[in-house]
N, C-alpha and C positions, 0 to 999 in steps of 0.2 A: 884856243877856241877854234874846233874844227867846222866843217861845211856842216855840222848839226845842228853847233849850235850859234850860227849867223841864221839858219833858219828860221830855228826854234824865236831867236830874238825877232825876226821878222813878222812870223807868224804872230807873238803876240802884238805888235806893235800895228798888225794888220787888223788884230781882233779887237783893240782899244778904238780903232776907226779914225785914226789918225789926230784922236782929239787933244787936246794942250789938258794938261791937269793942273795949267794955274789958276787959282781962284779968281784973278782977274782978267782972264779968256774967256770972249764970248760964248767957246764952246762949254766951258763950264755953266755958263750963265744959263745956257739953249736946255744942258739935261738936267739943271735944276727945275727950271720952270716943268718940263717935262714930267720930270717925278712929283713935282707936285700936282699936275694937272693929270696923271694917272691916280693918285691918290685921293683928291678930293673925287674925281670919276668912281672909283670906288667904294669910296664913303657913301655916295648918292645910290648908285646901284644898292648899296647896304640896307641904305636905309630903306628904299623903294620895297625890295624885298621881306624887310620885317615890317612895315609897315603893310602889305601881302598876307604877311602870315598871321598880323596881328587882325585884321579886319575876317581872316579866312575864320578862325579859333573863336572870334568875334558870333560869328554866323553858326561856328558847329555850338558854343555853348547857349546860342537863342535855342538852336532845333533840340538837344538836350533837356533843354529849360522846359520848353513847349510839350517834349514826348516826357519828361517826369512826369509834369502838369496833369497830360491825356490818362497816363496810366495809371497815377495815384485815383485822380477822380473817376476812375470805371473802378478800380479795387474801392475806394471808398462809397461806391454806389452800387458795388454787389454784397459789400458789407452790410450796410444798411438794409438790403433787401434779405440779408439772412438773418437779421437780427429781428429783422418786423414779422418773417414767416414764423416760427416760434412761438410769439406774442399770440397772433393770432388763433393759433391752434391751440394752445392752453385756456386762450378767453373764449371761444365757443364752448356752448354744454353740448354736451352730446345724447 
C-alpha cells in the first residue's frame, strides 16, 4: 500500500465523518434517529402536498360541475326555444 492508498483510506474514513458503525454507538443511535426524523419530515410534506392537490382537483371538479351545469342549461333553454318556434308557426292560420 503506496501513499495512494493511505489517502484513498483516509479520505474515506474522513467522508464516514469519523462515526463508529457499532450498533451500540451513540453515533449510530444520532443517524438513526436522524433518518427517521427526515423521513417522517417527508411523509408530512407528502402528505401536506397531496392533500394541496386533492382540495386544488377538489375545486377544478366544483368549477367543472358548475360550467357543465351553466352550459347544458343555456343549450337545454335554446333547445326549448327552437322546439316552441315551430309549434307556433304551424298553429297560427294564415
Amino acid at each position: 500500500m503506496g501513499v495512494l492508498g493511505k489517502l484513498r483510506e483516509v479520505g474515506s474514513y474522513m467522508r464516514r465523518g469519523w462515526h463508529s458503525t457499532d450498533p451500540d454507538s451513540y453515533s449510530f443511535y444520532k443517524r438513526g434517529r436522524e433518518h427517521e426524523r427526515k423521513q417522517e419530515e417527508r411523509r408530512r410534506e407528502d402528505a401536506d402536498r397531496s392533500a394541496e392537490q386533492g382540495r386544488e382537483l377538489g375545486r377544478e371538479e366544483a368549477r367543472r360541475g358548475r360550467e357543465y351545469e351553466e352550459r347544458y342549461a343555456a343549450e337545454r333553454a335554446a333547445e326549448e326555444a327552437q322546439t316552441e318556434s315551430p309549434r307556433d308557426d304551424m298553429g297560427k292560420p294564415e
